[in-house]
Phi, psi and omega in degrees: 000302163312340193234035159311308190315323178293019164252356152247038141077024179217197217242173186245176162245157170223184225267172206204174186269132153326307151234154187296122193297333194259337181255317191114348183307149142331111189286117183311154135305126194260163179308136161277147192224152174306121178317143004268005196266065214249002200240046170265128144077019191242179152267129225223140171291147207261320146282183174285173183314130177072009150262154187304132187272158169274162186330156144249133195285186174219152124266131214223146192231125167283119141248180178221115190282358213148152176284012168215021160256163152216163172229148187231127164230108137007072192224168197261198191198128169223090195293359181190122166244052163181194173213178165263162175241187159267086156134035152178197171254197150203104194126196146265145199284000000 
């Protein structure tokens, strides 16, 4: 899921912290860039194709359905969900 771009050969972004671990600050939206070059101005694995990406965080949210279910949801943070197209964006800015 993290690496489409990488199959023409360009680089993905992965997912990243909501906030900045040293202020508590919002982590911004980085700039969208034009397909297949999505992996501009993100955070990026630091290696090539088929090697371990660094850590990603998860955030995770707890209920309780009931006395005997929970339910846990799971979610990632991505500072560029997206690219530009022609005549228009896809994703968030």
């Amino acid at each position: 899921m993290f690496g489409f771009s990488q199959a023409l050969n360009n680089k993905a972004c992965i997912p990243t912290y909501a906030f900045d671990t040293s202020t508590g600050k919002k982590t911004p939206s980085a700039n969208l860039y034009d397909w297949p070059n999505t992996g501009q101005g993100c955070r990026t694995p630091p290696t090539d194709k088929g090697n371990r990406a660094p850590a990603i965080p998860i955030y995770y949210t707890i209920q309780s359905c009931g006395d005997d279910k929970i339910y846990v949801g799971y979610h990632l943070f991505y500072e560029k969900d997206g690219f530009k197209l022609a005549g228009g964006t896809a994703g968030h800015p």
